[in-house]
Structure formats: structure tokens, C-alpha cells
VEXDREN-2710 file (C-alpha; in Angstrom, 1 decimal):
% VEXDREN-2710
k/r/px/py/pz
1/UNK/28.8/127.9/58.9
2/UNK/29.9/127.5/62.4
3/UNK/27.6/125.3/65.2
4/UNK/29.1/124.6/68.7
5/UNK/27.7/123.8/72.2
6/UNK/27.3/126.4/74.7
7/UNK/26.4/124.7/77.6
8/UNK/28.6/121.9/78.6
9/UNK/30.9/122.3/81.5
10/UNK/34.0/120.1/82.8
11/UNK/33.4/118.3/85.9
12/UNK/37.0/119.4/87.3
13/UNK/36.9/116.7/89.6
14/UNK/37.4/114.5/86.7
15/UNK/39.8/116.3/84.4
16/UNK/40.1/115.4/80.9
17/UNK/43.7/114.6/81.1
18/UNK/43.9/112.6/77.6
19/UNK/42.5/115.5/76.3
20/UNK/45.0/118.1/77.6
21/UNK/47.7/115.4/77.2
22/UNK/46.7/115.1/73.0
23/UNK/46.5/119.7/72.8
24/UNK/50.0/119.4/74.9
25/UNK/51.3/116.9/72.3
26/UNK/50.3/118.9/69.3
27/UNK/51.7/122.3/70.7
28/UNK/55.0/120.9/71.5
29/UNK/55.5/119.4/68.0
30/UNK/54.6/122.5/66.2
31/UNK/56.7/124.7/68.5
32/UNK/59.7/122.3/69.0
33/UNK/59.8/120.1/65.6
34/UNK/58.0/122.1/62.8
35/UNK/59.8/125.4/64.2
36/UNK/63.0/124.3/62.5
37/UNK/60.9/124.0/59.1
38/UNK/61.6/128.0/58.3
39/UNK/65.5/126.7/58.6
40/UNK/64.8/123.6/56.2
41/UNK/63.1/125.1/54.0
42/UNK/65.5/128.3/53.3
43/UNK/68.4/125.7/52.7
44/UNK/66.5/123.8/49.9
45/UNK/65.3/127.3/48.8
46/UNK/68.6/128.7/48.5
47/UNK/70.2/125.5/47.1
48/UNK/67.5/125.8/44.4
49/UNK/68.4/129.0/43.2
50/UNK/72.2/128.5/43.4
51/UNK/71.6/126.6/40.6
52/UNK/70.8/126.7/36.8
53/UNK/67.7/124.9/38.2
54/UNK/65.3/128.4/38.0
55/UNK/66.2/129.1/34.5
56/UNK/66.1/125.6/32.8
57/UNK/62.4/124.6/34.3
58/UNK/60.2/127.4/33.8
59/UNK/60.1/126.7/29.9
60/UNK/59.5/123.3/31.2
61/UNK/56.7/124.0/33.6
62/UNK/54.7/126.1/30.6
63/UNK/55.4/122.7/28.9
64/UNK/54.0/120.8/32.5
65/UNK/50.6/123.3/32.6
66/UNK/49.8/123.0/28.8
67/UNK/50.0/118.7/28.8
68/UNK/48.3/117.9/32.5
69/UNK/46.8/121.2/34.0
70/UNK/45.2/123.8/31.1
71/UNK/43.1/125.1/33.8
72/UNK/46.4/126.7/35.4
73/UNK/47.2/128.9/32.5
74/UNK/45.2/131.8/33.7
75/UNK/47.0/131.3/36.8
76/UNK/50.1/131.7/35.5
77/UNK/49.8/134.5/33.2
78/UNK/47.9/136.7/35.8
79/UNK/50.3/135.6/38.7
80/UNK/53.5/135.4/36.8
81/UNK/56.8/134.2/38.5
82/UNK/55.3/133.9/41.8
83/UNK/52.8/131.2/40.9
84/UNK/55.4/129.4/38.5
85/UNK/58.1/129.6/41.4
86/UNK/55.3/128.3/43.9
87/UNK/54.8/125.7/41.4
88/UNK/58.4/124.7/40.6
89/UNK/59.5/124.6/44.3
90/UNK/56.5/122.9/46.1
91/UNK/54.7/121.1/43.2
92/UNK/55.6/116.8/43.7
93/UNK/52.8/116.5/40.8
94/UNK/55.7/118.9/38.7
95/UNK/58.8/116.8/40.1
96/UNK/57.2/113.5/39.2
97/UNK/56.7/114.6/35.5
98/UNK/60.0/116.0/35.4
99/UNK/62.2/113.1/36.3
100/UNK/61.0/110.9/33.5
101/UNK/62.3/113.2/30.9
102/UNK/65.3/114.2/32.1
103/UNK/66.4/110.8/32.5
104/UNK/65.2/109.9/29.1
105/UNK/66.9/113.0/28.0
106/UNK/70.4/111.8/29.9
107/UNK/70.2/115.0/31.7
108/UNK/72.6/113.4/34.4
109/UNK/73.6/116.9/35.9
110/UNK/69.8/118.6/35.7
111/UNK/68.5/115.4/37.2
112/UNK/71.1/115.3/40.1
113/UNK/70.2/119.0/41.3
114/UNK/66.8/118.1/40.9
115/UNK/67.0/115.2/43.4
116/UNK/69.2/116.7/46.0
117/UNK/66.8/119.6/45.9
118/UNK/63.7/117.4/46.3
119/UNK/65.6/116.0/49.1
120/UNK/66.4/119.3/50.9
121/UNK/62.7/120.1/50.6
122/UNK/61.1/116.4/51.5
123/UNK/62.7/117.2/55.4
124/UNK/60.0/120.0/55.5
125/UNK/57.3/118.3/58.4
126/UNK/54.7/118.4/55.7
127/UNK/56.5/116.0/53.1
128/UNK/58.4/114.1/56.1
129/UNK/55.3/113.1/58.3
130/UNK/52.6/114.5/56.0
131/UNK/49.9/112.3/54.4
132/UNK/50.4/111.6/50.9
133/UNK/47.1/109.9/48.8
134/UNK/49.3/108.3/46.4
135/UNK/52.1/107.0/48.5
136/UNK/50.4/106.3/52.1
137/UNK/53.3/105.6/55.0
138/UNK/52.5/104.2/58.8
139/UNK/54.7/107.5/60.0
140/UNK/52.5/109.9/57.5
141/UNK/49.0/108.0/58.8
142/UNK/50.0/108.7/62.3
143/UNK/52.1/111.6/62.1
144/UNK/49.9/113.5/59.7
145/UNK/47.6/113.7/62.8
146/UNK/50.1/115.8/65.2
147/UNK/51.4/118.7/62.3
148/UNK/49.5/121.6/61.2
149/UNK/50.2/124.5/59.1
150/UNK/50.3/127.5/61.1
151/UNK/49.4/128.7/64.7
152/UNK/45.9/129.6/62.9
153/UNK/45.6/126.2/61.8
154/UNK/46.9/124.1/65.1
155/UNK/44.3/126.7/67.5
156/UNK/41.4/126.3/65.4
157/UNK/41.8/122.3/66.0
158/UNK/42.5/122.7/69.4
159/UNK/39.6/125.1/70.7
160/UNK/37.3/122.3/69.1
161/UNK/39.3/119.6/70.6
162/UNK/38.6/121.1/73.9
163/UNK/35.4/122.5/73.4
164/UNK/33.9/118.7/72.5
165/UNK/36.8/116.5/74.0
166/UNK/36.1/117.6/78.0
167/UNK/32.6/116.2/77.7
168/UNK/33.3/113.5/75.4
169/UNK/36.1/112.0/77.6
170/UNK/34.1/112.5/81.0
171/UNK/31.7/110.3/79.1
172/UNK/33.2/107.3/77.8
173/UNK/36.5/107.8/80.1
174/UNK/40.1/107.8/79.1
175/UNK/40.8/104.8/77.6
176/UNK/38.2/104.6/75.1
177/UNK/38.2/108.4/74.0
178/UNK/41.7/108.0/72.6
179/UNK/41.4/105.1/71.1
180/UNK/38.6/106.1/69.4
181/UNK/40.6/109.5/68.5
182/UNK/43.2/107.8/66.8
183/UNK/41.0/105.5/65.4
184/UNK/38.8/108.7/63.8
185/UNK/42.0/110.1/62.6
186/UNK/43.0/107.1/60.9
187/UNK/39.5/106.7/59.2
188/UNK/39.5/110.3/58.0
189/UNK/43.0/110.2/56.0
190/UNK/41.8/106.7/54.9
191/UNK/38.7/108.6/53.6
192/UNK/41.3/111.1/52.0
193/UNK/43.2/109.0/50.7
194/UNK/40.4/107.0/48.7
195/UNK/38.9/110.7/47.7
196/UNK/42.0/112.3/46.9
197/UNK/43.7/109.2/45.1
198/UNK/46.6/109.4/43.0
199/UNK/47.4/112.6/44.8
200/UNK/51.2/113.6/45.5
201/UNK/49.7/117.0/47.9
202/UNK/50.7/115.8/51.4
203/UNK/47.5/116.5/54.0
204/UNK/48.2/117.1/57.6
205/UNK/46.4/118.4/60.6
206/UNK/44.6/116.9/63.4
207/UNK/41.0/118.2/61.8
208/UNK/40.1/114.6/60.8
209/UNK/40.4/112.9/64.2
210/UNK/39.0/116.6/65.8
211/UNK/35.9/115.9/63.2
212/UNK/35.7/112.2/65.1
213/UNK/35.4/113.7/68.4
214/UNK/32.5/116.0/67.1
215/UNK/31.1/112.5/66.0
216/UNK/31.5/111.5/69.1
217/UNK/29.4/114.2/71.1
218/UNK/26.8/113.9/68.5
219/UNK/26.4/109.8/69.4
220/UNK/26.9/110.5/73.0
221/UNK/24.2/113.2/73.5
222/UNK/22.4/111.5/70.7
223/UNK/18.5/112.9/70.8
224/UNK/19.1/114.8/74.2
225/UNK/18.0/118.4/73.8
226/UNK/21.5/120.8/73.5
227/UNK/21.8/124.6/73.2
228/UNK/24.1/125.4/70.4
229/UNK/25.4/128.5/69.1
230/UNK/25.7/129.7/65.3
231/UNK/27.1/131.4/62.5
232/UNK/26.0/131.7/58.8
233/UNK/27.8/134.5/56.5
234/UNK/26.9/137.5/59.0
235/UNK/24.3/136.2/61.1
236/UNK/24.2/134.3/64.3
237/UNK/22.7/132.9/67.6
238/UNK/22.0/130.0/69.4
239/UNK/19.1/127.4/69.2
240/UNK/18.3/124.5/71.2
241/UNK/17.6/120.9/69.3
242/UNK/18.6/117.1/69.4
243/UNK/23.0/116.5/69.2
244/UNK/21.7/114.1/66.4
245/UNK/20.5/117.0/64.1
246/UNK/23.5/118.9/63.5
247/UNK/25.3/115.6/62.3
248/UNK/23.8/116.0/58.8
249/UNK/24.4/119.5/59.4
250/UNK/28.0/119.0/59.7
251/UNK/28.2/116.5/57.1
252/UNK/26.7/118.8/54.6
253/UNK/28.8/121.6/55.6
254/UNK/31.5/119.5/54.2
255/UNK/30.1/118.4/51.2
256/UNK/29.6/122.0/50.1
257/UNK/33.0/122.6/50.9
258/UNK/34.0/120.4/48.7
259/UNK/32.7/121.7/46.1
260/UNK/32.2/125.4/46.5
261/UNK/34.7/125.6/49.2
262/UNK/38.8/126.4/49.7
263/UNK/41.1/123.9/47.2
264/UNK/43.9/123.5/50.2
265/UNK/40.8/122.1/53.3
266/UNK/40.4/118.3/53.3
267/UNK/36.4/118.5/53.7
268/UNK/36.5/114.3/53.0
269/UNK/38.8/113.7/55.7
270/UNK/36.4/115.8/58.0
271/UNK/33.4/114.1/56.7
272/UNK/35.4/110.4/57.3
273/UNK/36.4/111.6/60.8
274/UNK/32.8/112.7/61.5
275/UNK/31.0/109.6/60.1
276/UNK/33.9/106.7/62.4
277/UNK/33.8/108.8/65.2
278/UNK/29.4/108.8/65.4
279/UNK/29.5/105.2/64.2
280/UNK/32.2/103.6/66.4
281/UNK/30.7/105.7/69.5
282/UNK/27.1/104.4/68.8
283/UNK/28.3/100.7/68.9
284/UNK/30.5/100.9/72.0
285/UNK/27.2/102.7/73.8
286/UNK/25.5/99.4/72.6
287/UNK/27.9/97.2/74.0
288/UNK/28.1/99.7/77.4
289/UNK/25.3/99.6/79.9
290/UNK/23.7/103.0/79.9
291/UNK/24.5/104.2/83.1
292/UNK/28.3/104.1/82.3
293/UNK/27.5/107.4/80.4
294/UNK/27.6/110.4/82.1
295/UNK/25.6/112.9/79.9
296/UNK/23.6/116.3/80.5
297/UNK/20.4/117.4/78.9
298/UNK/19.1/120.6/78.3
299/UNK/16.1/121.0/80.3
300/UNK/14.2/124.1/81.0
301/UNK/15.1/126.3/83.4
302/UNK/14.6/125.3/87.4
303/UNK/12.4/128.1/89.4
304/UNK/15.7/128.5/91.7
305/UNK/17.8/129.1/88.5
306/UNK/15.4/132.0/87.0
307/UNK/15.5/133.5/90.4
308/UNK/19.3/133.2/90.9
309/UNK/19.8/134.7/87.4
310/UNK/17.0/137.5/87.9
311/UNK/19.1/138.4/91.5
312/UNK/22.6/138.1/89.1
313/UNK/20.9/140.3/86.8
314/UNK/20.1/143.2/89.4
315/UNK/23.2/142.8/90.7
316/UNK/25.0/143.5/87.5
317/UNK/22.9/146.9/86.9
318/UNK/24.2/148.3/90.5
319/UNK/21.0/148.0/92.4
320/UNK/22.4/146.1/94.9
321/UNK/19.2/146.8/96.8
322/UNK/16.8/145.0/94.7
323/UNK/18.9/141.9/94.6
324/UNK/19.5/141.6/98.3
325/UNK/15.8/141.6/99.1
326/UNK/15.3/139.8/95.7
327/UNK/17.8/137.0/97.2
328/UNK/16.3/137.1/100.6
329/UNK/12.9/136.7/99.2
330/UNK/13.9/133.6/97.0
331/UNK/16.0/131.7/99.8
332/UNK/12.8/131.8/101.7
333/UNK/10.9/130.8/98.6
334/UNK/13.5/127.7/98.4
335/UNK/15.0/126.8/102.1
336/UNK/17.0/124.0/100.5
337/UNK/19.1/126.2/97.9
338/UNK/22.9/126.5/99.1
339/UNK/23.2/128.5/95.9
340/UNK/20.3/130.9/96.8
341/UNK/21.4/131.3/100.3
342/UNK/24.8/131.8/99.3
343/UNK/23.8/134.9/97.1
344/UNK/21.8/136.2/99.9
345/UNK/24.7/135.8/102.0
346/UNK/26.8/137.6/100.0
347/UNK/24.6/140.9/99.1
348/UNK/23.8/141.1/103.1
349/UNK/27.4/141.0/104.1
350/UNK/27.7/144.6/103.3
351/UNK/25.9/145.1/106.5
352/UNK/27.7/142.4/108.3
353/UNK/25.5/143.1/111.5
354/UNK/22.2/143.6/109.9
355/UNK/18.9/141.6/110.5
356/UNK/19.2/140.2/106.8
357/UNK/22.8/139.0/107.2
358/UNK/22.0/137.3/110.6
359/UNK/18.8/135.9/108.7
360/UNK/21.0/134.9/105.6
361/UNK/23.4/132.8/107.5
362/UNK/20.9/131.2/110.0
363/UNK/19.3/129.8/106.7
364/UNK/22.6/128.4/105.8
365/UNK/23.5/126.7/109.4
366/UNK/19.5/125.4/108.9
367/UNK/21.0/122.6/106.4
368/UNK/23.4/120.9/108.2
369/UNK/20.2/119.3/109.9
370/UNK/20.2/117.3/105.8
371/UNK/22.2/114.5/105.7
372/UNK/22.5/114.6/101.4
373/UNK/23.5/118.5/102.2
374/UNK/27.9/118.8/101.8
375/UNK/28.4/120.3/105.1
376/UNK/31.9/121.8/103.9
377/UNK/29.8/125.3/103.0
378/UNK/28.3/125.2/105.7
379/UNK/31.0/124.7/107.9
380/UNK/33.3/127.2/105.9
381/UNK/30.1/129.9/106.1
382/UNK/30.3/129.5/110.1
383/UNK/33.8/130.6/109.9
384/UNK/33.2/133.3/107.6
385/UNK/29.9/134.5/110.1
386/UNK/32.6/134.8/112.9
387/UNK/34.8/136.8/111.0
388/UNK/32.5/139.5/109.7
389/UNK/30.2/140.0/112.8
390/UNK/30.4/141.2/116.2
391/UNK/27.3/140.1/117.8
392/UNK/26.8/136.4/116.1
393/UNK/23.2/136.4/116.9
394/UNK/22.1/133.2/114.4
395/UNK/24.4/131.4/116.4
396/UNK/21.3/130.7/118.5
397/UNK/21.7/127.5/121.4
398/UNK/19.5/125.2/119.2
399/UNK/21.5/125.8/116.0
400/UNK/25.0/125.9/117.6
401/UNK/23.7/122.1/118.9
402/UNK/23.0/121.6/115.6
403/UNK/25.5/122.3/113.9
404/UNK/28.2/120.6/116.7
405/UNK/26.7/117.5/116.1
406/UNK/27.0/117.9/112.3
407/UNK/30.6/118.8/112.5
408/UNK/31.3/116.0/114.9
409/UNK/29.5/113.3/112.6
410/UNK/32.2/115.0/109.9
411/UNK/35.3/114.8/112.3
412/UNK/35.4/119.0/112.0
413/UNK/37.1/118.9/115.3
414/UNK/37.8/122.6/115.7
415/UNK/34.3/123.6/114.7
416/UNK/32.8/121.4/117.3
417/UNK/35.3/122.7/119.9
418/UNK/34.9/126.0/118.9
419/UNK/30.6/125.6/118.8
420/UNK/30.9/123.5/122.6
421/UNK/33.0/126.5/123.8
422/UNK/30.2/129.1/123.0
423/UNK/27.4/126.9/124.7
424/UNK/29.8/126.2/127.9
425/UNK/30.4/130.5/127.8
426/UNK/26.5/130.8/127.7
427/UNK/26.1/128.2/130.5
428/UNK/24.6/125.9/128.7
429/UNK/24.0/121.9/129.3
430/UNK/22.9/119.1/127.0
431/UNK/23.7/115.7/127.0
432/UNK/25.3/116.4/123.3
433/UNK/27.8/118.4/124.6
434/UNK/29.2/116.0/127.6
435/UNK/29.6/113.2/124.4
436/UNK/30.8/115.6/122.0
437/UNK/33.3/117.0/124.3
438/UNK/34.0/113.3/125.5
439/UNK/34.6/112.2/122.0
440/UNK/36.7/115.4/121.2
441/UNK/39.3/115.0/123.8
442/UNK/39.4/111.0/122.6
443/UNK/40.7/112.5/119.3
444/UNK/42.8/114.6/120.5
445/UNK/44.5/112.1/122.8
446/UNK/44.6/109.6/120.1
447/UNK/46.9/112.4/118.0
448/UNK/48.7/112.8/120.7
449/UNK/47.9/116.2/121.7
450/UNK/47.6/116.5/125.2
451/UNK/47.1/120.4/126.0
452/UNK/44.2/120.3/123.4
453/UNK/42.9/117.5/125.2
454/UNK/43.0/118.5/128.4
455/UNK/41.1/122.0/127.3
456/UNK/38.5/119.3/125.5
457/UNK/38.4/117.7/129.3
458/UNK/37.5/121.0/130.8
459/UNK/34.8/121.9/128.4
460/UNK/33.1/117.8/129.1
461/UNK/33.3/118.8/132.8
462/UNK/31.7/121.9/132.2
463/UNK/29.1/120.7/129.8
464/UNK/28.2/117.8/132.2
465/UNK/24.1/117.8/133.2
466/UNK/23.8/118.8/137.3
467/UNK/22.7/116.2/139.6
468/UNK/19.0/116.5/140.1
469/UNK/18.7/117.4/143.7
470/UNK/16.7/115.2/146.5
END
């Protein structure tokens, strides 16, 4: 069973650095540190069988499966040598019982190949920063966190690290998202460890303090409405419901796994990460006020969103037709949508010097007259008209005012010199042009550019009301 969100985007204007910084972190020490482990681990390998070592322990490992694991014999009649060889190099469970006897035994020689081997092999990532239940280390807590098992392993962790760390960290910022990531992965081999006690198998990955983040969304959303999408066996989809219900979803998902599940996945850790990571987020939004959050909901569909993806949708089927009169229609429906306008814009700009394009980008200049409107598009659109048309007839007297002022009020010197030229070449006077033109040539004297300013000079003379005859 898979669930993920489908709808949450980055704001890129806040990246999620920690979050790139922590999938950087774990990409270098897998291709840097652990790719010296196939090295390591052929030195202990061939040390091992350099020596008697292969011949004296398989009689002892039958010995080993018959006193403390039965359930193996099946194992290692079906498999043979390669599950007894598996056994004998990797098993810690097998070298602990080992030792004892050949000590007892006064096996000096056995016991000293035994040890450099177990040496050789302990520099393998796994055993060096790995996190053993029965023998917990500050350097296998924390390192256990950056080491995985395989590229299918480490990009599994980190497409969920991104897909819920970007909205996560835009949420609670920085600062607290990794601390509460480290503190998640702490909490899951914690929960490991107590699970799993007594256990010599080493447990690495970042999956526990990934689980946290998922935690994390879950109490950041909390009962806002998501859309999510799924996989169970061979079916799939998406369904929209509360971040708070797929928690016990999740938490189930790794109970079964548990039991019914793959012997080498750490479901408890998962299940400890998901639990620290919900319940240390829900208290720090208690102690937060509320509007520190920065969240989105999934509500229904806006009327300019259905028609934009209606126009999308005719658009992507060729008729290219439909959608420009579809646009058109809609951006006179809703006057106010730069994102309506814009299509519109775009599907009449085949016909560059058509009535609809001319139409299309006079709705466009039309919101610089809103203060809360960015005028940047609308500026940049300007530009664009002039570059497509000939005959820029939506650059009418009353909206090249317009939108001089605008660009004034937002210091777009060239656009206001460019929009005051056009009115001067149409013989045009307003009182907004003789203090647009005087404030352009201030700017441009105060940058020091004096040709520009003089030109600016001649366009305030120009623009200057007649005197009223008597």
C-alpha cells in the first residue's frame, strides 16, 4: 500500500534548502563513503576464505541452527552453501556464539582468524555506522540515519523526503524542520531498538526520520481536506480526505508489515518515526501562533480554474480554435484573471494583428489601473505586444496614460519613456505627461546620464499643455 499527496507545490521563492541540504548529504555519503564498501568487503571475503576458516565452521554452524535457530533448517537444506556462507560471513548472532567456544576450547589459532576476520568485515558502513539493538553507539544513532543499502533503497527515502519535506519546511521553517528530523530519526531507532532488543542485525537508512516528516505533514495539515493518490496490490487512484486520516493508515501499514511483511524492513522504526514526528509537530503548533503556519487546503475548484483547465484541455486535443474563443470568452467572463488573459493572449498571438489579440492584450494593460495587481506581467506583456504587432492598436491614448503612470509609480523608467514617446508622436498633451517626463529626466540626471536626460527634457517640452489664448 502506497498513499502520497498530489497537490502540494514548493513556493520557490522560499526554497527548502535544509531539505535539499539533508538529500545532498545522503547522496554524497553513499556515493563517496559506502562506495568503498565493495573494496572492504572483498578483502574480509578473501581473507575468509584464505583460511581453514570455511571448512572448520560449517559443521559448527549446523551445530549453531540446531541449538538457537530450528526454524533455519529448511533454509539450509533447500539453499545449501549459499545460505550457510551467507550465514557464516555476515551472521554477528553466529560470531557471538562462536567465540565462547573456541576460547573454552583453547582454539587460539581458530579464534585469531575469527577476529581479524570480524574485523575486516565490521569496516563495512553497515557494522561501522549502522544501528545495532543490542549494542547502541552515539555514531550508529546518528550515523545509521545517513547510510542506506543500495541506490533502490537511498531513492525510495529521498523522493519521500522531498515529496513531504518542501511543504513541511515552508511550514514550520528551517530551523525547526531539522531539528525535528533528527529528532524523528532518533525516536525511530529508539523504537527499534526497544522492539528489536537483544538484536546483533545492524539497521540503517534514513526511513525512520523520513516516516517523522510524514508525521509531520499529517500534524501540519491536520483535518484540512488533501487529495492523495494510491496503490493497493494492483489498484489505484486518488481520493480526497483529512491529512489526519491516513495517519492510522500509515501506522497500520506498518503493523502489517510486521507481521506479514519482508524480515530485513524495520516497520517499528517507521511506526516510531511516524508517531515523534505527528506528536512533537502537534505540540510546537500549540506553542506557535497559527498564523506562523503556512498551509494549503484542498478546496473545490474556482469557476476561473474549470475554465482555464477546459481551454488547457482543447488546447491539448489540437483545436486551437475552440480554446482561443473559449479563452476569450472566459477573460471577459473574469476581467481580473492574469491567468485567463494570459492564455487568451497566447492562443491569439498566432494572429499577432487580429481583433482578438488586440482585444487579449488591451484586457491585460486594463489591470495595471489595480493597485494589488503585480504590474511586472503586465509590463513584460507591453513589451511582448510591441514585438509581435505592427499596428499596436490597444495601445489606445487613455490606456498608454494608464499604464505610464503605473510604470512610473514602479520606477519602469524605459516603459514610461517609451509609453510618453508614443503620446508626444500622436500629439498628445496631459498634464501626466509634463510630470512624468519631468520626473523621468530627474532620474536620469540623478544616474548620471545626461543624453538620456536631455531626450527626457525634450519629451517634458513637448508634452507641456498650450497656453490658453486671450
Amino acid at each position: 500500500m502506497l498513499i502520497i499527496p498530489i497537490q502540494n507545490k514548493p513556493d520557490w521563492r522560499r526554497p527548502p534548502l535544509v531539505c535539499f541540504a539533508l538529500i545532498a548529504i545522503n547522496l554524497l555519503v553513499f556515493m563517496l563513503y559506502q562506495s568503498g564498501d565493495e573494496a572492504r568487503w572483498q578483502r574480509a571475503e578473501e581473507f575468509y576464505f584464505a583460511t581453514e576458516l570455511p571448512a572448520r565452521e560449517e559443521s559448527r554452524f549446523y551445530e549453531y541452527v540446531n541449538q538457537e535457530r530450528p526454524e533455519w533448517r529448511s533454509q539450509a537444506q533447500g539453499a545449501g552453501e549459499e545460505f550457510i556462507y551467507e550465514q557464516l560471513l555476515w551472521s554477528r548472532e553466529f560470531h557471538q556464539w562462536l567465540m565462547p567456544q573456541l576460547q573454552s576450547e583453547g582454539e587460539t589459532r581458530w579464534l585469531a582468524e575469527r577476529r581479524e576476520f570480524a574485523q575486516l568485515r565490521d569496516r563495512l558502513f553497515s557494522f561501522a555506522y549502522g544501528l545495532t539493538p543490542s549494542d547502541p553507539t552515539l555514531k550508529g544513532v546518528v550515523g545509521h540515519m545517513f547510510l542506506h543499502g543500495s541506490w533502490e533503497h537511498l531513492l525510495g527515502n529521498m523522493i519521500f523526503l522531498l515529496l513531504f519535506g518542501l511543504s513541511v519546511e515552508l511550514a514550520l521553517g528551517a530551523r525547526w524542520f531539522i531539528g525535528l528530523y533528527l529528532l524523528g530519526g532518533l525516536a525511530a531507532g529508539a523504537m527499534h531498538c526497544v522492539v528489536e532488543a537483544g538484536s546483533l542485525v545492524p539497521v540503517i537508512g534514513a526511513s525512520g526520520a523520513v516516516s517523522a516528516v510524514m508525521g509531520m505533514f499529517v500534524a501540519v495539515y491536520g483535518v484540512r481536506r488533501l487529495r492523495f493518490f494510491y496503490t493497493l496490490g494492483f489498484a489505484f487512484g486518488e481520493f480526497s480526505a483529512p491529512a489526519l486520516l491516513v495517519l492510522p493508515l500509515w501506522l497500520g501499514k506498518e503493523v502489517f508489515g510486521y507481521f506479514f511483511g519482508s524480515d530485513n524492513i524495520a516497520y517499528w522504526a517507521h511506526f516510531g518515526g511516524l508517531v515523534a514526528g505527528f506528536a512533537a509537530t502537534a505540540l510546537l503548533i500549540r506553542l506557535r501562533p497559527a498564523e506562523a503556519l503556512q498551509v494549503e487546503e484542498d478546496l473545490p475548484p474556482s469557476p476561473e480554474q474549470l475554465a482555464l483547465a477546459r481551454i488547457e484541455s482543447l488546447q491539448n486535443h489540437g483545436k486551437l480554435l475552440e480554446a482561443g474563443q473559449a479563452a476569450a470568452a472566459a477573460a471577459r467572463q473574469h476581467p481580473g484573471s492574469l491567468a485567463l488573459i494570459e492564455k487568451s493572449i497566447e492562443l491569439s498571438a498566432l494572429a499577432p494583428d487580429g481583433e482578438a489579440h488586440h482585444r487579449a492584450c488591451l484586457a491585460l494593460f486594463a489591470l495595471a489601473k489595480s493597485p494589488e495587481q503585480d504590474f511586472a506581467p503586465v509590463a513584460q506583456g507591453v513589451r511582448d505586444y510591441l514585438g509581435r504587432t505592427s499596428a499596436p492598436r490597444a495601445l489606445t491614448v487613455k490606456t498608454c496614460l494608464l499604464l505610464a503612470q503605473r510604470a512610473g509609480q514602479e520606477k519602469d523608467w524605459a516603459l514610461v519613456e517609451d509609453l510618453l514617446g508614443r503620446l508626444v508622436a500622436r500629439q498628445q498633451r496631459h498634464p501626466l505627461m509634463g510630470r512624468l517626463a519631468q520626473a523621468l529626466v530627474n532620474h536620469y540626471r540623478r544616474s548620471g546620464e545626461e543624453e538620456k536626460a536631455r531626450r527626457a527634457l525634450a519629451l517634458a517640452e513637448a508634452a507641456r499643455p498650450a497656453a490658453a489664448a486671450v
